[in-house]
C-alpha positions as CSV (number, residue, x, y, z in Angstrom):
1,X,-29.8,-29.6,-70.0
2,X,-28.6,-27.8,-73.4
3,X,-27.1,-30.7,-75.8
4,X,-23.8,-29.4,-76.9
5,X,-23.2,-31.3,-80.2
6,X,-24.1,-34.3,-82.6
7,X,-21.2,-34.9,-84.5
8,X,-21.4,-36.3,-87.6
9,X,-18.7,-37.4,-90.6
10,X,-17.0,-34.5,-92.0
11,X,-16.1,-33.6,-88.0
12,X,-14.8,-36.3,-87.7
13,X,-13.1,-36.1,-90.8
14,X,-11.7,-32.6,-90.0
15,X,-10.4,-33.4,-86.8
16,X,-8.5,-36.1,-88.5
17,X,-6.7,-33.8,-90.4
18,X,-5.3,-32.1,-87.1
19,X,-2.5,-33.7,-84.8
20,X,-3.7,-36.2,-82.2
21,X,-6.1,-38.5,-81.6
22,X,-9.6,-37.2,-83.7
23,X,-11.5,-39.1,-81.5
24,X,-10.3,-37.0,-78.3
25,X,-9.8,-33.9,-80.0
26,X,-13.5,-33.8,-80.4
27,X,-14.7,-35.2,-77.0
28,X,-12.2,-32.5,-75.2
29,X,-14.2,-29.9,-76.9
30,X,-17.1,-31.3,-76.5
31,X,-16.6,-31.7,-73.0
32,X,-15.4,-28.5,-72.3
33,X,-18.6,-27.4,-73.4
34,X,-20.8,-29.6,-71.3
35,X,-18.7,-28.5,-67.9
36,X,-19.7,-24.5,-69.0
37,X,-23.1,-25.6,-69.2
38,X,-23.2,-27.4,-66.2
39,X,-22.1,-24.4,-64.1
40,X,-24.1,-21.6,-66.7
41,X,-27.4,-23.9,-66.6
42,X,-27.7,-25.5,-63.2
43,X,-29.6,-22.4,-61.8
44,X,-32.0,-22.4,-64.6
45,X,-32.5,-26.1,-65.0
46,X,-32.4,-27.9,-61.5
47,X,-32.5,-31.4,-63.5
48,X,-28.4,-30.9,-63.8
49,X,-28.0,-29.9,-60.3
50,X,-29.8,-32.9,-59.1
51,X,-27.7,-34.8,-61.3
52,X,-24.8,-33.3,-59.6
53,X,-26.1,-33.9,-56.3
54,X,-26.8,-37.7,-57.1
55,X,-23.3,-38.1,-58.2
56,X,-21.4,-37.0,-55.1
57,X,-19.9,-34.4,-57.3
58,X,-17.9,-35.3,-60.4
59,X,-15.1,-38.0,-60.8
60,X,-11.7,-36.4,-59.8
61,X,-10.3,-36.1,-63.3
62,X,-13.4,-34.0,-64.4
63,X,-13.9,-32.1,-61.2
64,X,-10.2,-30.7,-61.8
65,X,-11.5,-29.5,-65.4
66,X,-14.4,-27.9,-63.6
67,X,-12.6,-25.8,-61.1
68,X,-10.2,-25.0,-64.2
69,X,-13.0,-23.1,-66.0
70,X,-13.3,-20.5,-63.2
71,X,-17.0,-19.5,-62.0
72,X,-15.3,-20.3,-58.1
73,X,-19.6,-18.8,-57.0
74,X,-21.0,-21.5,-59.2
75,X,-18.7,-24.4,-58.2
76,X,-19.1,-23.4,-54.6
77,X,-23.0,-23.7,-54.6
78,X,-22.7,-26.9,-56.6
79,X,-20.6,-28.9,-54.0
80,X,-22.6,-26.9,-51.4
81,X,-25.7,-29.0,-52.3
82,X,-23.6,-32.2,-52.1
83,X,-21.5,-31.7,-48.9
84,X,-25.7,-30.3,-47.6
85,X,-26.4,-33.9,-48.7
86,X,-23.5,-35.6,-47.4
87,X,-24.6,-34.6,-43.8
88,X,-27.9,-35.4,-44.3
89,X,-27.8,-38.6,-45.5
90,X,-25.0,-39.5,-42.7
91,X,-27.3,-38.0,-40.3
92,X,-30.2,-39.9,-41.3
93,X,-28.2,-43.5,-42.0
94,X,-25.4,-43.7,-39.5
95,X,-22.1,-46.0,-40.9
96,X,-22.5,-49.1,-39.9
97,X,-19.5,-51.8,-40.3
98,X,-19.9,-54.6,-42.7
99,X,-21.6,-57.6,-41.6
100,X,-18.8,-60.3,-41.6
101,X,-20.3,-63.1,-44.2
102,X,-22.1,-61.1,-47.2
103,X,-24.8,-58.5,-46.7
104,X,-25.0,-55.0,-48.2
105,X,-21.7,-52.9,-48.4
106,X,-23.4,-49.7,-49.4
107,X,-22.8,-47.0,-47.4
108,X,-24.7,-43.4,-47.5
109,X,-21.5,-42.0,-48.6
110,X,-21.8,-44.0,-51.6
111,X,-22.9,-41.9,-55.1
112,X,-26.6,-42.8,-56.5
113,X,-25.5,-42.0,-60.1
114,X,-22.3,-42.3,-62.1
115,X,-20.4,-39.1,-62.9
116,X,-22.4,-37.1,-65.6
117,X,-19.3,-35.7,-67.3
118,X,-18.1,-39.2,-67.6
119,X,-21.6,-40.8,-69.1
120,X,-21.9,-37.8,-71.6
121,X,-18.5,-38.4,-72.7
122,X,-19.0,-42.3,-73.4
123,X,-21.6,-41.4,-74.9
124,X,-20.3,-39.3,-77.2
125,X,-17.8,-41.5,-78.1
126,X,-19.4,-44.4,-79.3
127,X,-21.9,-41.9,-81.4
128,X,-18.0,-40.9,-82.6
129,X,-16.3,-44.5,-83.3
130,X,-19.7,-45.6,-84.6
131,X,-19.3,-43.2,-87.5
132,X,-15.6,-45.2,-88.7
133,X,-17.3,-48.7,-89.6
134,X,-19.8,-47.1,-91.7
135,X,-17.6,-45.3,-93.4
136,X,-14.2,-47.3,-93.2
137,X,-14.6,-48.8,-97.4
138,X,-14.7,-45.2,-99.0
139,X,-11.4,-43.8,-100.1
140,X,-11.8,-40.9,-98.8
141,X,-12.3,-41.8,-95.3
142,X,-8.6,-44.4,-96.0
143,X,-6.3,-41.6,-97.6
144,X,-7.5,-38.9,-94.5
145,X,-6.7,-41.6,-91.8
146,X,-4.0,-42.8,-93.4
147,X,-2.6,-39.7,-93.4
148,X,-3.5,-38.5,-90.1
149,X,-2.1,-39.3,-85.9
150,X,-4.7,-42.3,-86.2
151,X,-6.8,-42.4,-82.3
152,X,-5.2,-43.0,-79.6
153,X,-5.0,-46.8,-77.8
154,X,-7.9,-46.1,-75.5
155,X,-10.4,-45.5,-78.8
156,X,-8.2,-48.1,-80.6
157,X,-9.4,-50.5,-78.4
158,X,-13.1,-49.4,-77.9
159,X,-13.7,-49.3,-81.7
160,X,-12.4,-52.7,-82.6
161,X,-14.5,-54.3,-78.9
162,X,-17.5,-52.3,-80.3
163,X,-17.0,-53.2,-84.4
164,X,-15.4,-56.7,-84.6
165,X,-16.8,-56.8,-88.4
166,X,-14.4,-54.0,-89.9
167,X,-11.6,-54.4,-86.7
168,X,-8.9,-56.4,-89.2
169,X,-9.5,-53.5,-91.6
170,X,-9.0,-51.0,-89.3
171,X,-6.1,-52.2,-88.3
172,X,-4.6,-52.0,-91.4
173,X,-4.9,-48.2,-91.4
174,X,-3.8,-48.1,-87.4
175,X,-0.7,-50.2,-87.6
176,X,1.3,-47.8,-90.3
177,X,1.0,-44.9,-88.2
178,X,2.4,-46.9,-85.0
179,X,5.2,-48.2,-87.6
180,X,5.7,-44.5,-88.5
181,X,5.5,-43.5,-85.1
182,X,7.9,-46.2,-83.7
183,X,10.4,-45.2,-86.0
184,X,10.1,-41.3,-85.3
185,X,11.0,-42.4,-81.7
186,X,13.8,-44.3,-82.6
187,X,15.2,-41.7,-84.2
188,X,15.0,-39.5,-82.1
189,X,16.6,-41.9,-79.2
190,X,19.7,-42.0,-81.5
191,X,19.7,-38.6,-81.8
192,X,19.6,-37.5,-78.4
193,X,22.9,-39.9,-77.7
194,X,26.0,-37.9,-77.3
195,X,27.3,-39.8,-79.9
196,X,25.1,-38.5,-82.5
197,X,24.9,-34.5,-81.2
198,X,26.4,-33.7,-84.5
199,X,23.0,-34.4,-85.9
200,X,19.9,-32.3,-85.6
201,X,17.0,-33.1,-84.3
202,X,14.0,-32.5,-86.8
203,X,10.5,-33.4,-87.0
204,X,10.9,-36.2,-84.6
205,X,11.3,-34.0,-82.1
206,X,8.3,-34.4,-80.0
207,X,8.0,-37.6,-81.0
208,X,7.9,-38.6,-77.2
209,X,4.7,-36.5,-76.6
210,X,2.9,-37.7,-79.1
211,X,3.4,-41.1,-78.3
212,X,2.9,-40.4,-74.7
213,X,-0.8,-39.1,-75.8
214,X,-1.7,-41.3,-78.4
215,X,-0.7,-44.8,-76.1
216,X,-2.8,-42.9,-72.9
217,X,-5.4,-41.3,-74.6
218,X,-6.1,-36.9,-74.1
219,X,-6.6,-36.4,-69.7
220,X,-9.9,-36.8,-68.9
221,X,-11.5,-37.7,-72.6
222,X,-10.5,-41.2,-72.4
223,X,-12.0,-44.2,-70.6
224,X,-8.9,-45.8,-68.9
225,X,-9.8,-50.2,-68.6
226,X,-7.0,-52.0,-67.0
């Protein structure tokens, strides 16, 4: 299958410079790029329809992004392979129940392989995150995160799990722009109080959005861990 991207520091950098999480801002473009090419390529290269085939499919989240990119022919021949192996497999390996103490659980419905969209995206992210502790001590990197929307919690969280070394200094640039964030929603709480209608509502606007995307992380770019 055609590789999309390799991103590398001045990306990263860029996308910093834009509103949201950098981080997701790249992977959502990254992975809108891999679903075209797994509906544009899978005739050509049957590697990425076995792939599908393997995976039951994609993962919910990204199987919605699929059928949002049109190409209903291609879609439909893809999950035509997997519902083709879905009754042969059932056919072949009748369900069984569980035995009572232990054994095997797996059933044919089960999916060989993780969701591909989901791999390629974790993937990509670490390549992304990986880029920040090797350059988090130049000041140029510091002043364009410290003046950017910072990532979001979900790449909050993998960078400083993945990078222990450089997490407390990383923190140091995350923590301002939840302060600055906090304080934006505050605002505009007191604002949107009756008692307050006299005063307009500026910047702080859409404070609630933001915050809502930056604590969950962009739909279906983010790795949700509970």
């Amino acid at each position: 299958m055609t590789k999309i991207t390799t991103y590398g520091y001045f990306d990263l950098l860029e996308a910093l410079r834009e509103p949201g999480c950098a981080v997701c801002r790249l992977l959502k473009r990254d992975i809108e790029r891999h679903l075209g090419a797994i509906l544009y390529e899978f005739v050509l290269d049957h590697s990425v329809s076995g792939r599908f085939r393997e995976s039951r499919g994609l993962c919910s989240e990204h199987g919605y992004l699929l059928t949002e990119r049109g190409n209903a022919l291609g879609i439909a021949t893809l999950y035509h392979a997997v519902l083709y192996d879905l009754l042969a497999d059932t056919e072949r390996t009748p369900i069984r129940a569980p035995r009572l103490f232990g054994g095997d659980r797996a059933t044919p419905l089960d999916p060989k392989a993780p969701c591909s969209v989901c791999v390629y995206r974790d993937e990509t992210a670490a390549r992304l995150l990986a880029l920040i502790p090797v350059h988090i001590h130049e000041n140029e990197f510091r002043e364009t995160y410290s003046a950017s929307s910072g990532l979001c919690l979900p790449h909050v969280t993998e960078l400083v799990k993945s990078a222990p070394a450089v997490a407390q200094q990383f923190m140091t640039l995350q923590r301002p722009i939840w302060e600055r964030l906090k304080a934006e929603l505050e605002t505009f709480m007191r604002r949107s109080d009756f008692q307050y209608a006299h005063e307009t509502i500026g910047a702080e606007g859409d404070s609630w959005r933001r915050a809502t995307a930056l604590i969950s992380g962009e739909r279906g770019v983010t790795r949700q861990e509970k």
